[in-house]
N, C-alpha and C positions, 0 to 999 in steps of 0.2 A: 589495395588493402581492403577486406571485408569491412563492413559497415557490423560493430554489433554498439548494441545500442539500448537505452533504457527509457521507455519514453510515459513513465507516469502510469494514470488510471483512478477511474475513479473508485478506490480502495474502498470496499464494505466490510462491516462486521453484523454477526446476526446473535441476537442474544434470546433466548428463550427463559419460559416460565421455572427452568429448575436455579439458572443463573446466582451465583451468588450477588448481592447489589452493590456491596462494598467494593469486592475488586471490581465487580463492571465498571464501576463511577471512578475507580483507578487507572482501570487499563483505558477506560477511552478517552481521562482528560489527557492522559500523558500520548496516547496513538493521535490525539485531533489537533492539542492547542500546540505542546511543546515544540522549542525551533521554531515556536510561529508558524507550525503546522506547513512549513514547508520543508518538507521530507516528502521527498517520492514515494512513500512507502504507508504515509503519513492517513489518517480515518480520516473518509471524506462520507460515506453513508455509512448510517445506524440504525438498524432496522431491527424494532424491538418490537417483545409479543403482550399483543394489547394487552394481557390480564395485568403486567409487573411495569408496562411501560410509565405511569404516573411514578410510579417510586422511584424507578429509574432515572427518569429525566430528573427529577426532582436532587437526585443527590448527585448526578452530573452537575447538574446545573451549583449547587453548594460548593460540590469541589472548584467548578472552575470561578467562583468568586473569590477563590481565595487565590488565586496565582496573581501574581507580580509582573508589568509590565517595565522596563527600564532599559536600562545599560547594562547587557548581557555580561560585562564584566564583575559586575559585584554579585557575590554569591549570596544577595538574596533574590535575585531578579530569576523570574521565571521564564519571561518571553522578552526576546528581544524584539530588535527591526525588520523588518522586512526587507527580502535582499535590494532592494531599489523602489525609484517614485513611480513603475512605470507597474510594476506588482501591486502596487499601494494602489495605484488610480484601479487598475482591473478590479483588485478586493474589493474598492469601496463603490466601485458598480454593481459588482454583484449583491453585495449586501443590500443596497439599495432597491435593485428589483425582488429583492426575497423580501425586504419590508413591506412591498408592496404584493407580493405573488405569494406568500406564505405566510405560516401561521410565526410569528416571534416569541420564540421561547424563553432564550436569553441575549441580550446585548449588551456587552461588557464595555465598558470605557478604555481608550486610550489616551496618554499625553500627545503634546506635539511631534513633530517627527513622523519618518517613517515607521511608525506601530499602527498596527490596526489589531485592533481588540477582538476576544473571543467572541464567538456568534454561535446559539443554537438556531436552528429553524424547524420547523415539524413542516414535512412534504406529505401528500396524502397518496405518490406512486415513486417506486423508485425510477421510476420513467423520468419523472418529474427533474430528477440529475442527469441532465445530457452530458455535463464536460465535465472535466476535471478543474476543482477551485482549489487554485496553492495557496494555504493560508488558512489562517486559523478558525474556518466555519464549518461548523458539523451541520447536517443535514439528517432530519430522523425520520421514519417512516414507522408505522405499527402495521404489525400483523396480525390477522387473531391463528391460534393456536391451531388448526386446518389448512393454513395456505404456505405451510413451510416450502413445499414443492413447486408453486409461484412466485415463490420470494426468490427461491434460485433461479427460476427460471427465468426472471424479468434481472436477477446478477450477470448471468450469462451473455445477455441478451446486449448490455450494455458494450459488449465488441473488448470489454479490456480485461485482463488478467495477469495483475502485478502483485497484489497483497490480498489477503482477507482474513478475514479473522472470526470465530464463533466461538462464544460464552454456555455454554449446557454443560450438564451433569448426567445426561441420555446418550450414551456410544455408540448407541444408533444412526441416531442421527446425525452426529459428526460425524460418522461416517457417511452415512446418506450424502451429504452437503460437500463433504473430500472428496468424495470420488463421481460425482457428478461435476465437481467447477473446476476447469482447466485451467488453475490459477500459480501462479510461481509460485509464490510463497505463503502458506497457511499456518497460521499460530492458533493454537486452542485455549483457552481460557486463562490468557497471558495478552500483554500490550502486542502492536504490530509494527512499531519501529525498532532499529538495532539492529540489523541480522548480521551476526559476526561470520568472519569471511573463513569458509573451510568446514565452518559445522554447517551454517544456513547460508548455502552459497544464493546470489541475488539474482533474479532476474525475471521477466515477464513474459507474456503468450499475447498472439494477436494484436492489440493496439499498444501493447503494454512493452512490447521487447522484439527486438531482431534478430538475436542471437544467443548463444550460451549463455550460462551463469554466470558471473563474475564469481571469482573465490570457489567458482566449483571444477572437478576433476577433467571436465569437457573445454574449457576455456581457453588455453593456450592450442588446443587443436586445432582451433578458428584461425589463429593466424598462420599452419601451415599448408603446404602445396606439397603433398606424398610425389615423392617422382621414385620411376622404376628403367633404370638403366638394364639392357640386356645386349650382350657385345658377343658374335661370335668369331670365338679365334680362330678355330680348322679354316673360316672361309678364308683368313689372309695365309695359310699356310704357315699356321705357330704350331707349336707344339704346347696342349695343355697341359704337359706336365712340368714344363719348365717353369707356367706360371705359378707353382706352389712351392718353389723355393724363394731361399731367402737373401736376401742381399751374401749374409756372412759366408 
């Protein structure tokens, strides 16, 4: 059986100066922290354009005070647990070397348990994000308004291509930025988790996927083996016309 497979990435979104700041500060608490930001699909780099980046951060950072840490069951709770202790110890290592290797933006509180709280961090290269962090830490980077074509270029460069996402009001340059990154799945100025199966089938390029899309039209192909039978009857001395009748 073919192997296809979906194997993560470290997911960006790139937001520029025409951006609106209210959905920004929507679409990326809901793409980073929610599920406890483990989704495959889920904003792990943020990479915003210096002029708008204070305001930005600023009301990401508001939104994500206001979400709810608990028991995924009651419908006020935002973030639940984390799938396991062994997710938890990794988070809470990484966090810990970003305290230490980066600027702290935000650090959100958890209770007991497996939760670990929302994290901003400000990186000063997106080099700076080697792997992919499951869980709810965003990682920000600014650009200024001239290195857009650096910004992809150091996205690309990162070997993976599962999600991304870009906030502008410029078609240009979403375009520029689409058709430059080999990435599966690209959302424009909307969240990057949810891909419903058959509109936005799923899947990744290079570090990010092995195979087809899930929920897309190519999918079930993967699991077959084309075989082509060719029999000739004259050499056993049949007659081909008797094989086109019918039993009746």
């Amino acid at each position: 059986m073919p192997l296809i497979a979906e194997t993560g990435g470290i997911n960006a979104m790139i937001v520029d100066a025409t951006a609106l700041p209210e959905q920004v500060a929507d679409d990326v608490v809901l793409s980073a922290f929610r599920s406890a930001g483990q989704r495959c699909s889920a904003l792990r780099l943020l990479c915003l354009q210096e002029d708008v980046a204070d305001r930005m951060i600023e009301m990401i950072i508001g939104a994500a005070k206001e979400l709810r840490l608990g028991d995924p069951t009651r419908p006020e709770t935002h973030i639940g647990p984390v799938i396991d202790a062994e997710a938890k110890e990794r988070l809470d290592a990484h966090i810990a070397k970003m305290k230490r290797e980066a600027t702290v933006l935000y650090a959100g509180t958890a209770p007991q348990g497996l939760y670990v709280a929302p994290h901003v961090f400000g990186l000063k290269r997106v080099e700076d994000l080697g792997e992919e962090i499951f869980g709810p830490v965003l990682h920000v980077v600014r650009y200024k308004a001239g290195e857009l074509t650096k910004v992809i270029e150091a996205i690309e460069a990162t070997g993976y291509g599962l999600t991304f996402g870009m906030h502008s009001r410029i078609d240009s340059d979403v375009e520029k930025v689409t058709n430059r990154l080999q990435t599966g799945n690209i959302y424009v100025n909307r969240n990057m988790i949810g891909a419903v199966v058959g509109v936005q089938p799923f899947g990744g390029h290079g570090l990010s996927g092995t195979g087809p899309k899930a929920g897309g039209p190519n999918y079930l192909l993967r699991f077959a083996t084309e075989q082509v039978i060719s029999v000739n009857s004259a050499a056993a001395g049949g007659n081909a016309s008797l094989m086109s009748l019918s039993e009746d």
